[in-house]
N, C-alpha and C positions, 0 to 999 in steps of 0.2 A: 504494500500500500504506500501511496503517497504523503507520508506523515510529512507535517502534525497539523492535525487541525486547527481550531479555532478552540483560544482556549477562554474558560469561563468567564474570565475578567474580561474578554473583546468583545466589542459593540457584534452585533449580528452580521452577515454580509447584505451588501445590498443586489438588487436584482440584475444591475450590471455586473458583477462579478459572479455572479451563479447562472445567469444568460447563456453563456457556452453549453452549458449542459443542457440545456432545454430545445437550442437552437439543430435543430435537427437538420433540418434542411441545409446548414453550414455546413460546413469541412469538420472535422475534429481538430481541435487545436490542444496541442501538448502543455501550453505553459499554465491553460487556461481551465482544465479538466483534472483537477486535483478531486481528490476525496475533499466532501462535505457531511457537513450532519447532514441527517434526512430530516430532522422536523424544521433545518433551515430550508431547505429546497421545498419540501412541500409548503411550506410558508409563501416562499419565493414565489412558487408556481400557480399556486389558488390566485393568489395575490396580482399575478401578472396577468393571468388568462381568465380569468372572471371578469378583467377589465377592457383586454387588448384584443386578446386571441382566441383561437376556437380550439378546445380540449379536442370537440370530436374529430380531429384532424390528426391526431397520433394515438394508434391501439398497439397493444403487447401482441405480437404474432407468435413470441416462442420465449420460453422461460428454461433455463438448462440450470442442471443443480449438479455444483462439481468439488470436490474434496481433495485435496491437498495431500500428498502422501510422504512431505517432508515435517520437520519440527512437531507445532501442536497440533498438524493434520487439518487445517483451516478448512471449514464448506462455508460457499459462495453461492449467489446467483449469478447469473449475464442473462439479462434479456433483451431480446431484438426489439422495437420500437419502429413499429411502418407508419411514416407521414404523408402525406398529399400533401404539395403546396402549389404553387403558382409562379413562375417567375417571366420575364420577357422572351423567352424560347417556350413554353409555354407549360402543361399540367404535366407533374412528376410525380413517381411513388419514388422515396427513398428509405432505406435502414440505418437505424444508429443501433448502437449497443450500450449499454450499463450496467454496471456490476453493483450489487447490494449485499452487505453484508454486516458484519456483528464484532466489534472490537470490544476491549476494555477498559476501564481504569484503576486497577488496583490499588487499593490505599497504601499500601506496603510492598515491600519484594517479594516475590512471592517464594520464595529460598526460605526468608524469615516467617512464613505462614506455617501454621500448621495444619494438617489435614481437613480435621473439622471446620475451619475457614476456606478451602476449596471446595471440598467435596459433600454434597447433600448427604443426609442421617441418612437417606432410604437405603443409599450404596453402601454407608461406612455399616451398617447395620446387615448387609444382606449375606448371606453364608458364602458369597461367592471371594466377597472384598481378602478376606485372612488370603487367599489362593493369590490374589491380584495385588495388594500391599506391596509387598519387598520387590516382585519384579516391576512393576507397572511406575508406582507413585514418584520413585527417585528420578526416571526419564521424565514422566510427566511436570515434575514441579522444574528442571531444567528447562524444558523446553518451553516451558513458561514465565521464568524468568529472561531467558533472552527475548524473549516477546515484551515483557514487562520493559527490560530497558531500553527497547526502539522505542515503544507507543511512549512510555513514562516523561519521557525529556520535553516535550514542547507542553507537558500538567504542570512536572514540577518547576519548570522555568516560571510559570502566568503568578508563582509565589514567592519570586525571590525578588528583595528589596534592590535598592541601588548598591548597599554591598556585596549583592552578590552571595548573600545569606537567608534562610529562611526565616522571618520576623519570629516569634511568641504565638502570634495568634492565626499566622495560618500555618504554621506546625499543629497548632490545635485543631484550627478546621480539617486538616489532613486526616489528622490520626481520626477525625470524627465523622470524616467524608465517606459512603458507604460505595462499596465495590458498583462504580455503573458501567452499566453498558452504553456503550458508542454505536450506534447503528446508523449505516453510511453509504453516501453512491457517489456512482466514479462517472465518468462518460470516460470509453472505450475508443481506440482508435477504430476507424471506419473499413480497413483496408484487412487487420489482421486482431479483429478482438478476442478471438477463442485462446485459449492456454495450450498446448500440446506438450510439457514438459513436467513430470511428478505431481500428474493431476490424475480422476477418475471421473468420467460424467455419470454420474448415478443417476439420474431421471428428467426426460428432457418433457416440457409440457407445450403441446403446440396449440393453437388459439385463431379461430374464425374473424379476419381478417376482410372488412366491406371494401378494400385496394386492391385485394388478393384478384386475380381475373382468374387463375384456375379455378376459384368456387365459385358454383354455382347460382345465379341470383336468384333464382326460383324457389332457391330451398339454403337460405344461408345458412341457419344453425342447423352445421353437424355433429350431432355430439357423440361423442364419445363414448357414452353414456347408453346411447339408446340406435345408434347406428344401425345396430339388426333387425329387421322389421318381425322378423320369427321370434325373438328371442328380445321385446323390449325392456328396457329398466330406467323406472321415472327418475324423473329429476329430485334431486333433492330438494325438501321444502322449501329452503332457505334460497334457494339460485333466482339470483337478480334480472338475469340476461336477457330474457326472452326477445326481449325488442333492443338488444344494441350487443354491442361487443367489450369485452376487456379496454376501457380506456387506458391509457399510462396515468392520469391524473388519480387513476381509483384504485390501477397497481400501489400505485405511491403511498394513497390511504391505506391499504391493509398491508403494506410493507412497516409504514406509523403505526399501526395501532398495534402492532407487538412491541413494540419504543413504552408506551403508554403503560399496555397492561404488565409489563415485564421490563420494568427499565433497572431492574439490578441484575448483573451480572454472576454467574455461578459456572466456573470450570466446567462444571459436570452436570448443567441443569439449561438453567438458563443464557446460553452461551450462541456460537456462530450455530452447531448444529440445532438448537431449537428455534434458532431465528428461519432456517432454510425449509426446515420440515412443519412449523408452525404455517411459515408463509403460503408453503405446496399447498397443506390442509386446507386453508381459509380457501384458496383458488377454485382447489377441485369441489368444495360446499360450496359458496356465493356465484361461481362461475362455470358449473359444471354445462352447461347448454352452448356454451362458445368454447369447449374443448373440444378438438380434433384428432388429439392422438396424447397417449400419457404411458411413454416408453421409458420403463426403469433398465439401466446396464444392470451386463451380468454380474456386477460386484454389488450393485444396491443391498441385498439383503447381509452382505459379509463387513459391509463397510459403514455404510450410510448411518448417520450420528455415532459412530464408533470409535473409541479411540485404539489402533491396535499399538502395540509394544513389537516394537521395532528388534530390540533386544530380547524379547524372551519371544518364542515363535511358539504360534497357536493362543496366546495374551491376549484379549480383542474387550474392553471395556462399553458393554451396552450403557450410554450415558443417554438413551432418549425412553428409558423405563416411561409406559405410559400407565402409572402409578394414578391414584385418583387425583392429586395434586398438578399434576400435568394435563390431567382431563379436565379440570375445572377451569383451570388457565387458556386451555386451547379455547372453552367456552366461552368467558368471557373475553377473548380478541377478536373473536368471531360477533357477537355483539356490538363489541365496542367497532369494530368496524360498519356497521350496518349503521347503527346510528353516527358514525362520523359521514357517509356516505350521505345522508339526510340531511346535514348538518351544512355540507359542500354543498350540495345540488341548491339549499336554499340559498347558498351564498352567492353561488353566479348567477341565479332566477333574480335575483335581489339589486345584481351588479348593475354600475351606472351603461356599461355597454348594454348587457340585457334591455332598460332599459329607455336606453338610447333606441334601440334597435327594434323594438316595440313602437317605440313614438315614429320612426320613421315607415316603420309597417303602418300606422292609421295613415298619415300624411299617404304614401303610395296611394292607400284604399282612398285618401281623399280624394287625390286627385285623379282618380282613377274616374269616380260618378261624378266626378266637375268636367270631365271630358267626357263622358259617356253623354253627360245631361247638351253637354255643349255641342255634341253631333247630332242627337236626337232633337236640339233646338234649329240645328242648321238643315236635318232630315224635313224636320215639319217645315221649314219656311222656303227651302227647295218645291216642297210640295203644297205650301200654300199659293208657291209663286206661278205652279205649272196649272195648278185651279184657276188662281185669278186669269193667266191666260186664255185657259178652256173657256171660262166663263164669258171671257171677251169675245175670243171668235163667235160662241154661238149669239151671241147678243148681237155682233154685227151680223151676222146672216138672217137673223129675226130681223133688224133693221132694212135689210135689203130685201125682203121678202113682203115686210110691211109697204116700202118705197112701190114694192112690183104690181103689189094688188091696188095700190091706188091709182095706178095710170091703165087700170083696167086690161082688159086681155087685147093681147098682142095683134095689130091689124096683118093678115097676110095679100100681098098683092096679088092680083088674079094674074 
């Protein structure tokens, strides 16, 4: 990743400097495509497109979920991004790509942690941990600390005074500052955004795409779901989609709303793998009707939220136990998305463009029956004017016929 973020003490970014990452239709620019918070960019984004621009102009075509098989074994997303736009050569579809994913902030090193501070009671408790202990936990707290001292330095830097020293009282706030989670997206370069080095793609999810010309217009949502007409299977309750596709604006929200429901961070709980596999979940519930294909690799079930021990072979740390506390959590992001979902859509319905764009809808309609009324006034007075004529000619032929019978009937010479 492109550390170090923004740290707590700095003002927010403003929309020109998070712009790159939205600007699809651009180039990818390297200087400009750093990691951000996500609840700055969706900030950014609401903020900019509920006033300027049209969300429904960029949907998630493809979501790919990929794990790392060096260090702490990081899992990521990258999804593609299809926009329409417009330019002096004329109507484009293009792809951007962007990476999401789940960093930390450790209040300490984690060398100097003890277990119980990583790792959740469910694990340290379960009969498996005695077997996983001595081989597993010494790699893991390693490779966690060098994680700790890359991400650590641009934190603890935002507390050090002009001497170059930590003050009294944010050594207090430190030590009182609880383990959070950094949840974060990247804009990808355009030409070569995929990994192909000590990575695994465990499950790619593909996504009903109204730019796509291969699908069908007749029958856009194909789902995934219910694709066999022999063999259908409904929608789940909760699926949003019927009438539109995976926006990125709505990607974005239920990539937030795991930020929200789950913003501490836990080695072994709440971490990159439950941000990856939380995110999948909420997709394939709220969005199951605009999924087109949902391909797990063959490593998925060996690896996926797993941390294996590299050093002891056959080690594999199930760290996404769906425990009842995980279940509940899954529940309530899935909620809290749904009403943050509610919450947006009132927000651009509400927006001065909205409307803007409403007011300029009546005006159209206005003058739409001030021209209709203004040709139907020009239609009648065409054909009042071809009346008045008619009316003429026959009056002068009444005249002329009155003139003929007063000079009595015609003499004819012998």
């Amino acid at each position: 990743m492109n550390w170090p973020l923004r740290k707590a003490s700095e003002p927010a970014p403003t929309h020109n400097e998070l712009h790159p990452i939205f600007d699809f239709a651009g180039p990818y620019r390297a200087a400009k495509c750093n990691d951000w918070h996500l609840s700055d960019a969706l900030r950014s984004y609401n903020t900019y497109f509920a006033e300027y621009g049209n969300f429904q102009d960029s949907v998630v075509r493809e979501a790919r979920y990929y794990k790392d098989t060096t260090k702490v074994q990081h899992e990521y997303i990258i999804v593609t991004v299809q926009t329409k736009f417009t330019d002096e050569n004329g109507d484009h579809i293009k792809d951007a790509y962007l990476r999401f994913d789940r960093a930390c902030d450790f209040k300490k090193e984690p060398m100097k942690m003890e277990m119980k501070e990583v790792i959740p009671d469910e694990i340290l408790k379960s009969a498996e941990w005695p077997v996983y202990r001595d081989k597993v936990w010494p790699q893991l707290q390693k490779a966690l600390q060098k994680d700790w001292e890359i991400r650590s330095k641009s934190f603890l830097a935002a507390s050090l005074g002009e001497s170059g020293r930590v003050s009294e009282e944010s050594a207090r706030s430190l030590k009182e500052k609880q383990t959070l989670a950094v949840d974060t997206i990247c804009r990808l370069p355009d030409d070569d955004p995929f990994p192909s080095r000590h990575v695994i793609l465990l499950e790619t999810l593909t996504f009903y795409s109204p730019f796509d010309s291969s699908q069908s217009a007749a029958s856009p949502f194909v789902s995934g779901f219910s694709r066999h007409p022999t063999n259908p299977v409904p929608d789940p309750p909760l699926c949003l989609c019927s009438s539109k596709p995976l926006y990125f604006r709505d990607f974005m929200a239920a990539a937030h709303s795991i930020s929200n429901v789950t913003p501490q961070y836990n080695a072994l709980l709440y971490h990159c793998y439950w941000f990856c596999q939380t995110l999948f979940s909420i997709l394939r519930t709220t969005h199951a009707c605009v999924i087109n294909t949902d391909i797990k690799g063959p490593l998925y079930d060996k690896r996926a939220g797993k941390y294996q021990s590299t050093r002891a072979k056959g080690y594999s740390i199930d760290v996404m136990r769906r425990g009842p506390q995980a279940v509940e959590k899954l529940g309530e992001t899935v909620q809290y998305f749904l009403e943050s979902l509610v919450a947006i859509d009132k927000r651009y319905a509400s927006s001065n463009r909205v409307v803007i764009e409403e007011k300029d809808a009546v005006i159209e309609q206005k003058d739409a029956v001030i021209q209709q009324l203004q040709s139907e006034k020009e239609q009648k007075a065409r054909e009042d004017e071809a009346m008045a004529k008619k009316m003429a000619e026959l009056e002068a032929k009444i005249a002329q016929m009155e003139v003929a019978a007063a000079l009595g009937p015609v003499q004819v010479a012998a």
